[in-house]
KOLMAR-575823 format. One record per atom (N, C-alpha, C): atom name; z, y, x. Coordinates in Angstrom, 2 decimals. Layout:
! KOLMAR-575823
('CA'; (Z; Y; X))
...
This chain:
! KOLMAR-575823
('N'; (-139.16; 45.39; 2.14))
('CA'; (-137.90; 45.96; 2.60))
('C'; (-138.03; 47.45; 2.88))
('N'; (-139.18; 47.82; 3.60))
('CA'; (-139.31; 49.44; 3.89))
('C'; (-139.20; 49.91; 2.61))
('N'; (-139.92; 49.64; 1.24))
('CA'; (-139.80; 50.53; -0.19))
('C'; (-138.38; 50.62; -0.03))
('N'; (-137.55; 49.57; 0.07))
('CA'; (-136.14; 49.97; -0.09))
('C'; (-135.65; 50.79; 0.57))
('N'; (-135.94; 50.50; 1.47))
('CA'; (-135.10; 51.89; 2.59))
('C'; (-135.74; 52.99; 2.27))
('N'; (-137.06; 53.16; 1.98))
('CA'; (-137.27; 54.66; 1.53))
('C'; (-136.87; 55.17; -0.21))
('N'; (-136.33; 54.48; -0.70))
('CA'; (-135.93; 54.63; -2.12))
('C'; (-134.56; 54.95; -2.08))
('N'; (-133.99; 53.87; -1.25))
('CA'; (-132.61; 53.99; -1.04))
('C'; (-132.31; 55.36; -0.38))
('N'; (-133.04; 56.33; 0.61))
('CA'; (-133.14; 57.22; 1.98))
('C'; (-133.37; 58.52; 0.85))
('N'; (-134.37; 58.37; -0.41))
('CA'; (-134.72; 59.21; -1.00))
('C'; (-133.80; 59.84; -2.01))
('N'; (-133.26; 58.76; -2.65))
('CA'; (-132.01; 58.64; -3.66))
('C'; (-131.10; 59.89; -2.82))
('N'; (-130.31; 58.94; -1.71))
('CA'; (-129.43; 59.91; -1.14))
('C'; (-129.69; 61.37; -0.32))
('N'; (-130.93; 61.09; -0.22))
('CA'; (-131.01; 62.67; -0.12))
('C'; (-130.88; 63.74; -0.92))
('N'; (-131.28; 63.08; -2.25))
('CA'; (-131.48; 64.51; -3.31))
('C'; (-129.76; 64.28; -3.29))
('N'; (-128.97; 63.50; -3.23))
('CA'; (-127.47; 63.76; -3.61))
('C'; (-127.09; 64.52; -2.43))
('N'; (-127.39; 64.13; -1.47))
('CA'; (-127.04; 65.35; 0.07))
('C'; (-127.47; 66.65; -0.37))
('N'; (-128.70; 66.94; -0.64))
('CA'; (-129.09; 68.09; -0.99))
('C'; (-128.03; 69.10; -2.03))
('N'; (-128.30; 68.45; -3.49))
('CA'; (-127.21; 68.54; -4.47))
('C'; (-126.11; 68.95; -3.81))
('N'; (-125.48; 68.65; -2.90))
('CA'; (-123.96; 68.50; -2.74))
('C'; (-123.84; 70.13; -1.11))
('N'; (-125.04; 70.05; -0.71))
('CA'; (-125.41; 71.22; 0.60))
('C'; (-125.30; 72.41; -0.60))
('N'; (-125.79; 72.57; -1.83))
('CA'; (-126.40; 73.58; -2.24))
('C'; (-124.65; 73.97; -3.42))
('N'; (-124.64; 72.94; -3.59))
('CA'; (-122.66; 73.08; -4.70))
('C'; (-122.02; 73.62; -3.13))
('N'; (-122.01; 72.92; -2.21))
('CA'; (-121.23; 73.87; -1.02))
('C'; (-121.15; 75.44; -0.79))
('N'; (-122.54; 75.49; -0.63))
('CA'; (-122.90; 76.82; -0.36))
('C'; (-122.34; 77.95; -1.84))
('N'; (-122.64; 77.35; -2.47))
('CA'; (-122.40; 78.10; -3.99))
('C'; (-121.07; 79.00; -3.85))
('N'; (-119.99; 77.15; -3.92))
('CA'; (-118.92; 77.37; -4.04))
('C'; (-118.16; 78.23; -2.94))
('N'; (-118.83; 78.30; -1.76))
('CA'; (-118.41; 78.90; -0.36))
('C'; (-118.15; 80.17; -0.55))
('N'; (-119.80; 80.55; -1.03))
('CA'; (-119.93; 81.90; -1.24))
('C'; (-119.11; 82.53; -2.47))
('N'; (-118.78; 81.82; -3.43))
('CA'; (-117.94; 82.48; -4.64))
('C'; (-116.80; 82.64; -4.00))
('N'; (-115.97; 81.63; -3.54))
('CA'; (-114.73; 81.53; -2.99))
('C'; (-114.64; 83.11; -2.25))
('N'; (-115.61; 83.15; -1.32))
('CA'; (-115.32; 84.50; -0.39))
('C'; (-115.44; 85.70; -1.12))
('N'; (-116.69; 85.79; -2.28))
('CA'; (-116.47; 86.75; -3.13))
('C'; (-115.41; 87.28; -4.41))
('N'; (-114.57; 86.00; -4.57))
('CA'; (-114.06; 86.43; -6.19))
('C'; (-112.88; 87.14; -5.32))
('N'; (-112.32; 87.75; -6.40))
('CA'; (-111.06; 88.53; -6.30))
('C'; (-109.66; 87.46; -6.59))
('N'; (-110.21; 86.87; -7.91))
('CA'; (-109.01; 85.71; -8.32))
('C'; (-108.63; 85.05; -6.94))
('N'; (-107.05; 85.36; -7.02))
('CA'; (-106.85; 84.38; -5.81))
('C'; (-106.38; 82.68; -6.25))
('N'; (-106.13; 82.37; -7.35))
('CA'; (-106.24; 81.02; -7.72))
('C'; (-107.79; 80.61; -7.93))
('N'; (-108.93; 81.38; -8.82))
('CA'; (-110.24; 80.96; -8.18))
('C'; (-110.98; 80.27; -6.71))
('N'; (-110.29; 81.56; -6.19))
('CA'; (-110.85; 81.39; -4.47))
('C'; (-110.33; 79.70; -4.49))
('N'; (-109.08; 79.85; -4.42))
('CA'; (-108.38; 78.22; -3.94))
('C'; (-109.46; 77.27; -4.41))
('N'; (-109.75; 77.12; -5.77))
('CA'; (-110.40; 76.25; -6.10))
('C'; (-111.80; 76.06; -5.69))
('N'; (-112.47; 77.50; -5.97))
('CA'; (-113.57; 77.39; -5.28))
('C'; (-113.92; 76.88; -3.61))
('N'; (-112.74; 77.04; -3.08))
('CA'; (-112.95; 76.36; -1.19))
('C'; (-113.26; 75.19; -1.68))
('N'; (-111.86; 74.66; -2.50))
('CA'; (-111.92; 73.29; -2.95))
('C'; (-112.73; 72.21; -2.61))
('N'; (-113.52; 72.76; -3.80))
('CA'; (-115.19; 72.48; -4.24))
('C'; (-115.98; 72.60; -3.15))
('N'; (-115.79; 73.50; -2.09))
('CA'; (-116.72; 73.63; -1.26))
('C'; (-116.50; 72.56; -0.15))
('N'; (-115.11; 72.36; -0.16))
('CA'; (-114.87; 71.49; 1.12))
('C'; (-115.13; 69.87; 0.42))
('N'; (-114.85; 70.12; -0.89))
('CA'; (-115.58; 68.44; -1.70))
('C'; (-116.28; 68.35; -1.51))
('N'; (-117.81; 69.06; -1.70))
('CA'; (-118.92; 68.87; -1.15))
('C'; (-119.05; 68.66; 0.01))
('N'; (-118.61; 69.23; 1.01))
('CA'; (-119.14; 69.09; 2.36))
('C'; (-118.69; 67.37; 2.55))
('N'; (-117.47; 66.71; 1.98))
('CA'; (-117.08; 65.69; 2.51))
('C'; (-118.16; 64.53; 1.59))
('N'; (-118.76; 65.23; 0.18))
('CA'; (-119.33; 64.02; -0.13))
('C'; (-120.82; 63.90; 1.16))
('N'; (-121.54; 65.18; 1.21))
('CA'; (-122.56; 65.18; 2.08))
('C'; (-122.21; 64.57; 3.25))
('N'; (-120.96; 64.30; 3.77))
('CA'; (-120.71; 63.92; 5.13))
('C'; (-120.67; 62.24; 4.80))
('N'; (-120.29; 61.82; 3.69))
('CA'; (-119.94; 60.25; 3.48))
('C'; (-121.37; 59.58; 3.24))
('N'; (-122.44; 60.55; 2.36))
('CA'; (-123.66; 59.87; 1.80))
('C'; (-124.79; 60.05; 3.49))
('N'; (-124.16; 61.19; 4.16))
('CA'; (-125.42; 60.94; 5.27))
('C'; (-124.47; 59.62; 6.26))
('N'; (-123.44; 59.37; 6.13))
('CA'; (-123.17; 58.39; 7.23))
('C'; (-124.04; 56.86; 6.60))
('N'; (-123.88; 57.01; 4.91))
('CA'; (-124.79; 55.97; 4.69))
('C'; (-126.73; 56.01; 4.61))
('N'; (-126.97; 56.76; 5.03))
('CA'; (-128.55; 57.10; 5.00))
('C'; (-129.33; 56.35; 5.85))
('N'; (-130.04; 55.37; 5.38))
('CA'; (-130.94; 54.62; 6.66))
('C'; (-131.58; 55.26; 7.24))
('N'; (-131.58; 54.74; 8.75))
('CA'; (-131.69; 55.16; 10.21))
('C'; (-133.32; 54.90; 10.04))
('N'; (-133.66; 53.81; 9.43))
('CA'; (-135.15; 53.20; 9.52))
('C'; (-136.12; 53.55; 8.25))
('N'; (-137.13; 53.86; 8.53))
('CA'; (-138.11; 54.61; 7.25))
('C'; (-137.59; 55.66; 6.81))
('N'; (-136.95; 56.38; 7.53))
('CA'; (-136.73; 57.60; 6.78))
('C'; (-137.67; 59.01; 7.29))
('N'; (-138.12; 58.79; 7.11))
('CA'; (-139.67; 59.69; 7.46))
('C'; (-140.02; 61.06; 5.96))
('N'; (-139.70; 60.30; 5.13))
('CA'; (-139.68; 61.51; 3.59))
('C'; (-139.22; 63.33; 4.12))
('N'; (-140.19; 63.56; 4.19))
('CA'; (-139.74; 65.31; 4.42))
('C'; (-138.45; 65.57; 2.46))
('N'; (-137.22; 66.52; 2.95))
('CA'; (-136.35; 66.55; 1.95))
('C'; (-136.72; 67.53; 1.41))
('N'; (-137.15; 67.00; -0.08))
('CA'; (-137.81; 68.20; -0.87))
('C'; (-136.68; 68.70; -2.12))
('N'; (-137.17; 69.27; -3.12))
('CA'; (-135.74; 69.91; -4.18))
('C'; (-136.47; 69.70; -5.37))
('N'; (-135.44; 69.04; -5.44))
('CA'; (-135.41; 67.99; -7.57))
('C'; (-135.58; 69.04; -8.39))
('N'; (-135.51; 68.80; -9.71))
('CA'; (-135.54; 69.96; -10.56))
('C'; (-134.17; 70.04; -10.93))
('N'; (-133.12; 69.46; -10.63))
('CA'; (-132.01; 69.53; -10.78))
('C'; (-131.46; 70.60; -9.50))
('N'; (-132.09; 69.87; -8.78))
('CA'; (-131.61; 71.16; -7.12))
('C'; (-131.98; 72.76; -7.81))
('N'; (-133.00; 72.86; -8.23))
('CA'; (-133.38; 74.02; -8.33))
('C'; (-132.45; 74.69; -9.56))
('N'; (-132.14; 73.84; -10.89))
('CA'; (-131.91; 74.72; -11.56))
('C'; (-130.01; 75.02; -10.82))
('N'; (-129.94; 73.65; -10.05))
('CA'; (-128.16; 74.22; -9.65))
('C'; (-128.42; 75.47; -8.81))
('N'; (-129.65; 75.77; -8.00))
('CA'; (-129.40; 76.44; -6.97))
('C'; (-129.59; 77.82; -7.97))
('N'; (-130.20; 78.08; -8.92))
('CA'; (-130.95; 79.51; -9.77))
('C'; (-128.88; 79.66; -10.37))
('N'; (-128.55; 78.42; -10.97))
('CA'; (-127.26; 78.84; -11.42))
('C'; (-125.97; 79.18; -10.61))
('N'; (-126.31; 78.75; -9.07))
('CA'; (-124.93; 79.87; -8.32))
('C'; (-125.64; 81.15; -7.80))
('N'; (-127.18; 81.23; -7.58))
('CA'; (-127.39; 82.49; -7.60))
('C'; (-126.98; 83.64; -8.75))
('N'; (-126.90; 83.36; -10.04))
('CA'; (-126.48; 84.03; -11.09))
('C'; (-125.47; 83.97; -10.60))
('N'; (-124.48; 83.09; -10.34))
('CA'; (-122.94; 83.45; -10.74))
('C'; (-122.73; 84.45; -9.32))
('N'; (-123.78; 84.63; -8.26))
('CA'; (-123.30; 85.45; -7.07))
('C'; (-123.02; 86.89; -8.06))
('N'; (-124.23; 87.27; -9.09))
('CA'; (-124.59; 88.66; -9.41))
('C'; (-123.33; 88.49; -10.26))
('N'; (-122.83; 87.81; -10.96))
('CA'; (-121.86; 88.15; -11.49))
('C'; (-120.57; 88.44; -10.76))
('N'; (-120.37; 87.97; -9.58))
('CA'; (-119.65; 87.84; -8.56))
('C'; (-119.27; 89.62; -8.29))
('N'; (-120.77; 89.91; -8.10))
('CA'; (-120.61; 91.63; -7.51))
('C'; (-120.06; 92.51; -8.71))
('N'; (-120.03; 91.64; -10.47))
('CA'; (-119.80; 92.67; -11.61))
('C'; (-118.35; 92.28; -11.54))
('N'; (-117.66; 91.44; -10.65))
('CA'; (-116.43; 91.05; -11.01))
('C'; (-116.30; 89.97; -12.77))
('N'; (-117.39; 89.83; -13.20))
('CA'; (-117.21; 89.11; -14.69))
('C'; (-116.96; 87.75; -14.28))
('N'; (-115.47; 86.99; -14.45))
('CA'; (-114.93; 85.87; -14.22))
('C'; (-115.73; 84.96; -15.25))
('N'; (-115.50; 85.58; -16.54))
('CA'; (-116.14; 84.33; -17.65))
('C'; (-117.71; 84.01; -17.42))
('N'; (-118.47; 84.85; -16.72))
('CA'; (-119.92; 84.68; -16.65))
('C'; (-119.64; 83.52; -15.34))
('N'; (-118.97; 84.20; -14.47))
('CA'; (-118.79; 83.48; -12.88))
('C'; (-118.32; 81.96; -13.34))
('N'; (-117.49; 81.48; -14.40))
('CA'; (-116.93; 80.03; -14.80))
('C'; (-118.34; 79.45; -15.31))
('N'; (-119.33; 80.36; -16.18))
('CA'; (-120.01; 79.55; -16.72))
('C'; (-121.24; 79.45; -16.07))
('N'; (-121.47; 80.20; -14.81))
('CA'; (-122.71; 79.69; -14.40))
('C'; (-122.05; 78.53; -13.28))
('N'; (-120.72; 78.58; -13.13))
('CA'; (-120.36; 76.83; -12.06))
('C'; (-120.66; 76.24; -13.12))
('N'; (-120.17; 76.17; -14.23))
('CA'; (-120.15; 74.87; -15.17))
('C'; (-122.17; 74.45; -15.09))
('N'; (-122.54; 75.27; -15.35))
('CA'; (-124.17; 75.17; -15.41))
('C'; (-124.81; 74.23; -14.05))
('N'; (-124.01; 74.83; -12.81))
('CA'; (-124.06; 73.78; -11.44))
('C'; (-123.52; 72.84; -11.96))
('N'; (-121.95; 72.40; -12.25))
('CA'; (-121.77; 71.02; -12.23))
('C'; (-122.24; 69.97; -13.53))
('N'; (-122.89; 71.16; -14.52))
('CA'; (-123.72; 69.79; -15.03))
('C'; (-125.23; 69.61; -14.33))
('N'; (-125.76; 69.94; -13.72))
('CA'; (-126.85; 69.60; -13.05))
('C'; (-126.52; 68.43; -11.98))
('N'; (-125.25; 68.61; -10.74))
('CA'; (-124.87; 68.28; -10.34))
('C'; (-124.40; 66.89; -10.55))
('N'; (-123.67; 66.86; -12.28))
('CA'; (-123.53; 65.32; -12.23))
('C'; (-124.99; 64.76; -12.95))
('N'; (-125.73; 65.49; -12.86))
('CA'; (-127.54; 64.96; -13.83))
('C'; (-128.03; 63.90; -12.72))
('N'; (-127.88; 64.73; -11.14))
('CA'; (-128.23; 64.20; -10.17))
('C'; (-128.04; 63.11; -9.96))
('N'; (-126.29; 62.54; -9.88))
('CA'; (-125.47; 61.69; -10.08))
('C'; (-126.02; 60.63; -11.05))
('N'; (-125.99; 61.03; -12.01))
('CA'; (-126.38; 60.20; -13.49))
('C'; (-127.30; 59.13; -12.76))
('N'; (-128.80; 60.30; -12.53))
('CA'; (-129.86; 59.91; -12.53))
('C'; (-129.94; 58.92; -11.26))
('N'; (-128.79; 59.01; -10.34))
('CA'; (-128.97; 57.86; -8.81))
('C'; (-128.38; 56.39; -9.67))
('N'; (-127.38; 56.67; -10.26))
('CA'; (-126.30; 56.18; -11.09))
('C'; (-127.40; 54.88; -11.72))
('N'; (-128.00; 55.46; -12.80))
('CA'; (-128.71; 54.69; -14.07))
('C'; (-130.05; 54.44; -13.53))
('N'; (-130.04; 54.38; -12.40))
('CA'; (-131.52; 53.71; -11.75))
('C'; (-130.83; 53.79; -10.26))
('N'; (-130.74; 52.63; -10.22))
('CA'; (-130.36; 52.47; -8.87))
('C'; (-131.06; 51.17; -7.93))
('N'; (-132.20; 51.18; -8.73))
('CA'; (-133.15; 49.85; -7.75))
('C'; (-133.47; 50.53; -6.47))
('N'; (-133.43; 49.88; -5.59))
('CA'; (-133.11; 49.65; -4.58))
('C'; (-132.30; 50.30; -3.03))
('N'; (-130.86; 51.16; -4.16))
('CA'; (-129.83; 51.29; -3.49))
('C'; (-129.29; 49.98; -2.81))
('N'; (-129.08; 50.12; -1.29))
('CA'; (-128.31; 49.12; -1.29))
('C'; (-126.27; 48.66; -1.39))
('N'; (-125.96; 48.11; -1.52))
('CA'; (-124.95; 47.24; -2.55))
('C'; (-123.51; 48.19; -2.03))
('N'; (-123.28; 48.62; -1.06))
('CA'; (-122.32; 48.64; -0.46))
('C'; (-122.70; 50.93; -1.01))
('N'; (-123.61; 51.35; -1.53))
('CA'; (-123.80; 52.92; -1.35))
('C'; (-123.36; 53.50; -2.90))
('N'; (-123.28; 52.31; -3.89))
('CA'; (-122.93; 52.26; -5.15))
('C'; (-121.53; 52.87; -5.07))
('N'; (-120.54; 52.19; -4.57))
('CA'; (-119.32; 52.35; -5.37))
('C'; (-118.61; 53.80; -4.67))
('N'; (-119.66; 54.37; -3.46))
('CA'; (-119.19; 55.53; -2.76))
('C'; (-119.87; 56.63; -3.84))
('N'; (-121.01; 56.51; -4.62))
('CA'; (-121.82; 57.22; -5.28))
('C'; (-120.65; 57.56; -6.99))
('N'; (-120.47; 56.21; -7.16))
('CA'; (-119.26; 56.34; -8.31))
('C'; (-117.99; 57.08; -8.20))
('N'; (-117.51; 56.61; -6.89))
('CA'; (-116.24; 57.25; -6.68))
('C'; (-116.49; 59.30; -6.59))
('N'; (-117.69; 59.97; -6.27))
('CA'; (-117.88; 60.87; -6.18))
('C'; (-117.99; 61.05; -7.66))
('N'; (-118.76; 60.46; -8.39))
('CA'; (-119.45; 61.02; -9.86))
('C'; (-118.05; 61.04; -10.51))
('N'; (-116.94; 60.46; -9.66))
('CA'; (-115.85; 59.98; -10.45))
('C'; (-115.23; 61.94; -10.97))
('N'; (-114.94; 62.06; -9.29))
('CA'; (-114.62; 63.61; -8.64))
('C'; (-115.27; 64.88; -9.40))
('N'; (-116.11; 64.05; -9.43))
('CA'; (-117.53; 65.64; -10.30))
('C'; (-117.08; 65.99; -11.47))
('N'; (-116.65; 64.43; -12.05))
('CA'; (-116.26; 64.67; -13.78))
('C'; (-114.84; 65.86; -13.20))
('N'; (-114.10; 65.14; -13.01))
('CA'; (-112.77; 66.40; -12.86))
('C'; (-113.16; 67.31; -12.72))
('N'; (-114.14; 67.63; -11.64))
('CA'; (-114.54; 69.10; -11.28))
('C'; (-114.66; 70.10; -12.42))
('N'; (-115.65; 69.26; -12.95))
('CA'; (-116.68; 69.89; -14.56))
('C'; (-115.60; 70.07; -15.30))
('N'; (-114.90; 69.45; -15.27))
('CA'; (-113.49; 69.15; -16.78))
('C'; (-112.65; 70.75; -16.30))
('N'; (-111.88; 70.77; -14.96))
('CA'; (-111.16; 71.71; -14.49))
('C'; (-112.11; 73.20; -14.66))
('N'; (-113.30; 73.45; -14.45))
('CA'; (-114.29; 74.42; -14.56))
('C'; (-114.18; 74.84; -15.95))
('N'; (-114.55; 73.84; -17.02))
('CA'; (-114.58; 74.06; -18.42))
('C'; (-113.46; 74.24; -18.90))
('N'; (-111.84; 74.14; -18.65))
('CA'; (-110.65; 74.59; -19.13))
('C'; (-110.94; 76.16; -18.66))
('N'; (-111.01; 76.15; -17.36))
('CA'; (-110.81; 77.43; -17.02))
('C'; (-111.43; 78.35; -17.73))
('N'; (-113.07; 77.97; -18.02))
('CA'; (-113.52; 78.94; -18.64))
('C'; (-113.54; 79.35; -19.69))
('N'; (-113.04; 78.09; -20.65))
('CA'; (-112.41; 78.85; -22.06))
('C'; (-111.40; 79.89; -21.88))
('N'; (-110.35; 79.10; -21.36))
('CA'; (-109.52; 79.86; -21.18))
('C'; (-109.51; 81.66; -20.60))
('N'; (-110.58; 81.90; -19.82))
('CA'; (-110.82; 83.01; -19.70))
('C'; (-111.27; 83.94; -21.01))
('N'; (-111.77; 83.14; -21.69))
('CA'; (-112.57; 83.15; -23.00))
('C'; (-111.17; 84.76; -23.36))
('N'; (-110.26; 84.05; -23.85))
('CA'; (-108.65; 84.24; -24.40))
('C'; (-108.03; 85.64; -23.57))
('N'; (-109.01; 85.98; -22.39))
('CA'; (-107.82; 86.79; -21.50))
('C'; (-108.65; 88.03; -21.75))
């Protein structure tokens, strides 16, 4: 039973993590862009995250959770891709700024994927809160990638 709880404890951390580090991203773009329909979206995103991190730590076992929270290779490359989009942030370049989010939210749903398509020994009831987010992410990614063609055009 302890493997489970630390598999299960481990799982949702890297998605807490994931979801601390899309916050911060999106926080910080929001306050930096000029676009004022950007900004909107970017809070968005930021306040999505904060609520998925708030739903996955209410499910985090209390017991065996001893794992110091370390950073996936997915954490890292989301976190290298809102640092880029900050520097683009300061050049004002919107189309660079769309495509280094898109670069976060595919890492972001990798994370997802990867809790998703291996999920031994999640327990039963942390699944369909994990889906309903991956659900959210897709939109995210989808709304990100219109936009940024579309900037493509302007």
């Amino acid at each position: 039973m302890k493997a489970i709880v630390n598999k299960s404890a481990k799982q949702l951390k890297e998605l807490i993590l994931i979801n601390n580090t899309r916050f911060e991203g999106y926080r910080f773009a929001a306050h930096e862009i000029q676009d004022n329909n950007l900004k909107v979206i970017f809070y968005n995103y930021s306040f999505q995250s904060k609520q998925f991190r708030n739903e996955l730590l209410r499910l985090l076992p209390r017991e065996g959770n001893t794992e110091k929270q370390g950073g996936s290779n997915g954490y890292r490359k989301l976190h290298k891709g809102f640092i880029k989009a900050t520097s683009f942030l300061q050049s004002h370049d919107i189309k660079e700024v769309l495509s280094s989010c898109e670069v976060g939210e595919i890492e972001t749903k990798k994370t997802y994927n990867d809790v998703l398509h291996h999920p031994n020994g999640l327990r039963k009831e942390i699944l369909p809160v994990i889906r309903k987010q991956w659900i959210e992410l897709q939109k995210a990614h989808f709304k990100i990638r219109i936009m940024q063609y579309k900037a493509l055009f302007m």
